[in-house]
C-alpha positions in Angstrom: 118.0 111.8 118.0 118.9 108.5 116.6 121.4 105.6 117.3 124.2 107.2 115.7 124.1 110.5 118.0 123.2 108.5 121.0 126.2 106.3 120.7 128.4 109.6 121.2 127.5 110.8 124.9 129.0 108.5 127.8 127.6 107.5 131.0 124.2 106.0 130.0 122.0 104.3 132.9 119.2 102.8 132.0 116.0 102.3 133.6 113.5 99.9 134.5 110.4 102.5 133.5 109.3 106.1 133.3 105.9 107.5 134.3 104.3 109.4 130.7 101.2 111.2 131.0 100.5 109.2 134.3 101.2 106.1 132.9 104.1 103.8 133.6 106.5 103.0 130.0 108.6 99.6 130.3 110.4 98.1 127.5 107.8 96.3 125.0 105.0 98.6 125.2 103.6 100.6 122.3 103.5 104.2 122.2 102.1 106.7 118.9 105.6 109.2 118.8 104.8 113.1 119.3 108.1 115.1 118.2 108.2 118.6 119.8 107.7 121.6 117.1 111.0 123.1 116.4 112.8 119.4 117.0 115.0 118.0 114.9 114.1 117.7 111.2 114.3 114.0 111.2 112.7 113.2 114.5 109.3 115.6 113.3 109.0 113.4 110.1 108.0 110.1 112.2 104.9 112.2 114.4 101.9 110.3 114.5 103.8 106.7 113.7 103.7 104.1 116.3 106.8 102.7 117.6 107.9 99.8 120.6 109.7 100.9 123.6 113.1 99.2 123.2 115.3 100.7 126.2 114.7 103.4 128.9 118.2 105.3 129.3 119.7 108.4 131.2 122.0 110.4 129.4 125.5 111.8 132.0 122.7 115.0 132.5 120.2 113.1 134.3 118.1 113.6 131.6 115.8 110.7 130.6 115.8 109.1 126.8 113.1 106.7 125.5 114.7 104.1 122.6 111.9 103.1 120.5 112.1 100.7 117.0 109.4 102.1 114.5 106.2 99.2 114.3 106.5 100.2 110.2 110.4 98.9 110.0 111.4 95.7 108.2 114.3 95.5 110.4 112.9 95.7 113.7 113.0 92.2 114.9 116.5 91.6 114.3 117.7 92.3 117.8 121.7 93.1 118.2 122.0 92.4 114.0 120.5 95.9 113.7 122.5 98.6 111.7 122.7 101.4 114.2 119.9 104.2 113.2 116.9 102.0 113.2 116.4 103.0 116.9 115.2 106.3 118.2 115.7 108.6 121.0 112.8 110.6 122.1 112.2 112.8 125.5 108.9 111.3 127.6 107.3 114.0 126.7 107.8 113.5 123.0 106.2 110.0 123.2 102.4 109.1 123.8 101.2 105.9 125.4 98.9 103.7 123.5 95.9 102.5 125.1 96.2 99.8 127.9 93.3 97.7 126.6 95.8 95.0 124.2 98.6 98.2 124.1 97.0 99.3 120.9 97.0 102.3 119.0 94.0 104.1 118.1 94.2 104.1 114.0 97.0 101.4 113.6 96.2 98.1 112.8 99.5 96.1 113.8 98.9 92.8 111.2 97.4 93.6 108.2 95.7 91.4 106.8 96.6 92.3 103.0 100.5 93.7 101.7 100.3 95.3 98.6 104.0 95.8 97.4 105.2 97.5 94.2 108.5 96.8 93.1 110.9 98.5 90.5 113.3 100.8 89.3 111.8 104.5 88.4 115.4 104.8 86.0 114.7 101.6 84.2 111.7 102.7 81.5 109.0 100.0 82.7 111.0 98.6 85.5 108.9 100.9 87.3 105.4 100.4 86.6 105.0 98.5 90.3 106.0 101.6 91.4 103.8 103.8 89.7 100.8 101.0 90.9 101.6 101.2 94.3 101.9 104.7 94.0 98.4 104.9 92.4 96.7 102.3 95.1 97.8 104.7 98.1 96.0 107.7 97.4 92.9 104.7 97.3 91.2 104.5 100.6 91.4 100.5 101.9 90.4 99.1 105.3 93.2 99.1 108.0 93.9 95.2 107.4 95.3 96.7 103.8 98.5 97.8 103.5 100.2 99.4 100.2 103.7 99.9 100.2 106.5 101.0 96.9 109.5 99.2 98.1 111.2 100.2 94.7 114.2 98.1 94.9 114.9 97.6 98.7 114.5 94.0 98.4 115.9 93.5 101.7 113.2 95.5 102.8 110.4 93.8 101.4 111.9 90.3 102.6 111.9 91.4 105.9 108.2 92.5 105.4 107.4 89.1 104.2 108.1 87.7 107.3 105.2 89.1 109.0 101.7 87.5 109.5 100.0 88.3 106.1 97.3 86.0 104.6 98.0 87.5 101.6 100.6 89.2 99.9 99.9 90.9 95.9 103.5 92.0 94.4 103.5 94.3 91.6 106.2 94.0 89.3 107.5 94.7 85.6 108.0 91.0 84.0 108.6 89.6 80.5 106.6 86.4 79.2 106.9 87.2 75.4 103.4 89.0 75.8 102.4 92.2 73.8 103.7 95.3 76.0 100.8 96.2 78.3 99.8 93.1 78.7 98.3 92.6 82.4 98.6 89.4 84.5 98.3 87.4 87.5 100.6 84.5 88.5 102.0 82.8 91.4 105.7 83.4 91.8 107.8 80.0 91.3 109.5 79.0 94.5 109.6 75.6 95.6 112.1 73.8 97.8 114.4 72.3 94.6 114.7 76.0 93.8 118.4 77.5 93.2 119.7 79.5 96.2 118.6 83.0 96.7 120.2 85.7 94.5 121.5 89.3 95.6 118.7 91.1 95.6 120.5 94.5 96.5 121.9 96.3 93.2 121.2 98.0 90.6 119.7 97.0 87.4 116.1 94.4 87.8 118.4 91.9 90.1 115.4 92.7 92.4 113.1 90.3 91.0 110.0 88.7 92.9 111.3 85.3 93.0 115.0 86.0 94.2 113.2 88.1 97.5 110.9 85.2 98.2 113.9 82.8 98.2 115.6 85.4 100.4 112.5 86.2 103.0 112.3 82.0 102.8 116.1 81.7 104.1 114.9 83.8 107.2 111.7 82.3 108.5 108.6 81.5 106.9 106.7 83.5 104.5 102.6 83.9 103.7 101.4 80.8 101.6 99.3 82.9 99.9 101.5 85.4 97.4 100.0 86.5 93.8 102.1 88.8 91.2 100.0 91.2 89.2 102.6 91.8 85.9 102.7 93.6 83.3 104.9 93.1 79.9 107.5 95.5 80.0 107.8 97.5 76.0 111.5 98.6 77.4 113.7 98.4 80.1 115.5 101.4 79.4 118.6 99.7 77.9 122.4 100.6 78.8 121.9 104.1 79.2 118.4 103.9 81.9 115.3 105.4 80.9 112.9 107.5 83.2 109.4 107.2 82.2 107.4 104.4 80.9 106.2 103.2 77.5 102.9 104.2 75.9 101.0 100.8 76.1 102.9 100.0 79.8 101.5 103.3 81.0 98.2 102.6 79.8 98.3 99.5 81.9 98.8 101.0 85.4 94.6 101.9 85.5 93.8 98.5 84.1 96.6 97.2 86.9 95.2 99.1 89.6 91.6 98.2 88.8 92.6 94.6 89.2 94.2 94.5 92.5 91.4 96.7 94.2 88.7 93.8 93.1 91.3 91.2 94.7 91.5 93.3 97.8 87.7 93.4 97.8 87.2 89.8 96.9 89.7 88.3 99.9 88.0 90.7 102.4 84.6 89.8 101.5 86.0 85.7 102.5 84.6 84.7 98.9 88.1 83.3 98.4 90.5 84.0 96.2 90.2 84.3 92.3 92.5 81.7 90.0 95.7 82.4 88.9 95.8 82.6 85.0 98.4 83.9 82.9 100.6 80.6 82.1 
């Protein structure tokens, strides 16, 4: 059940706790979420993710109602700002504590050490070669500290991601510098305080660039100090009609791409530092 459906019943109580497999549940604790087979098509998609007990509530049948916010969601720390249907209702017996020792999670790490985000549109010819990276880098296997994520264009998304405790964020992104198409890169994004207010990043087109969502996530706390875009020069953008697919020589990037971010992921794990950022 989520926020929207729960809104509609009347006569909610809440509670203080509730006793799951002999364990007492309060608000704040962690719990991996178990949906029932049969449940509701929505509810059996988030099994096995971990979530944080928000609220405790009894519905006007006695029956009890765990509110949870999922650990994976950008927007989970924004209190009474939430949208409803980023919370979710689940019976106690749909929810499974997570270990006392720290509250943790067998599996889950809860900061990463590493995001890997691709950004792009699929529509927009090589606008979505971070897409097809990120894509690529998730069926890789990384340590737990690594997290790969295709944000596509839900820059609101990946701002909010920002905010969390990363020491170091790679963005993947389609970007024009006047190179030959194909051409692969590293840079740092250009943010700085004298830099112009942040720009929409929600739309449609490649308004969604790196720098307007660092400006944003910068607006709303602050952000890793550590943030490298891998490139690539775009051969198209898929012009006034959109485009699905990429380019021959953009296409023929992603390997090179994704060969490059795994030996950046392997050299800030291994505490050899960083490599330097070249592509000027």
């Amino acid at each position: 059940m989520n926020e929207w459906e729960w809104q509609l019943l009347e006569d909610r109580i809440s509670a203080d706790s509730i006793e799951v497999a002999g364990r007492e549940i309060r608000k704040g604790d962690r719990v991996m979420l178990r949906p029932r087979a049969g449940g509701d098509i929505f509810d059996l998609a988030l099994a096995g993710q971990t979530a944080t007990v928000e609220a405790i509530e009894q519905d006007y049948e006695g029956k009890m109602h765990v509110a949870v916010v999922l650990e994976e969601d950008p927007g989970k720390d924004l209190g009474m700002l939430r949208q409803p249907g980023h919370r979710f209702f689940f019976k106690p017996e749909e929810i499974e504590p997570c270990a006392p020792a720290a509250n943790a999670c067998a599996g889950v790490a809860k900061h990463p050490k590493i995001l890997v985000a691709g950004i792009g549109n699929i529509f927009l010819g090589d606008d979505g070669f971070g897409v097809e990276v990120a894509q690529r880098l998730a069926e890789e296997e990384f340590p737990e500290r690594v997290r790969v994520r295709d944000f596509g264009i839900r820059g609101y998304d990946l701002s909010y991601a920002l905010l969390e405790p990363y020491e170091l964020v790679i963005l993947i992104d389609a970007c024009p510098r006047g190179q030959e198409p194909g051409t692969v890169y590293i840079v740092a994004p250009e943010l700085t305080e004298q830099s112009e207010p942040a720009a929409p990043v929600a739309g449609d087109g490649h308004t969604m660039n790196p720098n307007n969502v660092l400006r944003l996530a910068k607006t709303m706390g602050p952000v890793p100090g550590r943030i490298m875009l891998v490139g690539c020069e775009p051969a198209t953008l898929g012009g006034d009609e959109g485009l699905m697919g990429l380019s021959k020589p953009v296409s023929a990037a992603v390997g090179e791409a994704v060969n490059l971010i795994k030996r950046l992921i392997h050299t800030a794990l291994s505490g050899k530092g960083y490599p330097s950022l070249h592509g000027g």
